[in-house]
N, C-alpha and C positions, 0 to 999 in steps of 0.2 A: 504494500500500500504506500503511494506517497502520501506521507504528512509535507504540508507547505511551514506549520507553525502549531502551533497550541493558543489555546485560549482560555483562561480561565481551566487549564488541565486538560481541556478536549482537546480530539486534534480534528485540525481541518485538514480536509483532502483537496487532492487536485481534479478529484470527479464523481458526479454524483454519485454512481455505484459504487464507490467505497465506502461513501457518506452512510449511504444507504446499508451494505455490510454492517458496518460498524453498529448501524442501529440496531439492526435485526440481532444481532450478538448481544448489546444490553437490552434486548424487549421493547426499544421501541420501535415508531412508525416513521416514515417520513425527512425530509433535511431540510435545511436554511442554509443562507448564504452569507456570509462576511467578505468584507472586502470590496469596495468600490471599481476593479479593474485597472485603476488610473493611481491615484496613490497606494493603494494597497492588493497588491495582487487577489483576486477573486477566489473563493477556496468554499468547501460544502463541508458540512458539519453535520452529520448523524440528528435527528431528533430534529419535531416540528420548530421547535425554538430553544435558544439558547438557555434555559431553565431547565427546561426539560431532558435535556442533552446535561447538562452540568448534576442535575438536582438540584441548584440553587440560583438563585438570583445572579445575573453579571453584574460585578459593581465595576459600573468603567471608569478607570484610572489612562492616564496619558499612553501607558504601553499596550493596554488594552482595549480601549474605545471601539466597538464595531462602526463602523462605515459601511453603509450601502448596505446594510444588512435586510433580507427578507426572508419569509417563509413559504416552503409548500409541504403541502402533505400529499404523500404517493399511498396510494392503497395497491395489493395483491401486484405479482409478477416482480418480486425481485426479492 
């Protein structure tokens, strides 16, 4: 799997079906996006949202802050 980074201890990948792997390994659904494309390379992260994916709240600090971040949820086929 490429990891691009961690976030708050998750790691982001360089593409969805990783993101997606990853979830399905801890029980969840679905991935989001961090990263803008433009200052911060683009990367997918396991779990409909960043809470969910951590278990806890993101508390964004300077090194942390998501940018450009969204969500989707994927059902069945992967």
């Amino acid at each position: 799997m490429s990891v691009i980074r961690n976030i708050g201890g998750v790691p982001l990948f360089s593409t969805v079906q990783e993101a997606l792997a990853w979830a399905m390994a801890k029980g969840l659904t679905g991935y989001h996006t961090h990263g803008d494309g433009i200052n911060l390379e683009k990367g997918y992260m396991g779990g409909v949202n960043h809470q969910q994916a951590a278990g806890t709240p993101l508390v964004n600090t300077p090194s942390n802050t998501p940018s450009g971040t969204s969500s989707t949820i994927v059902s069945g086929g992967y």
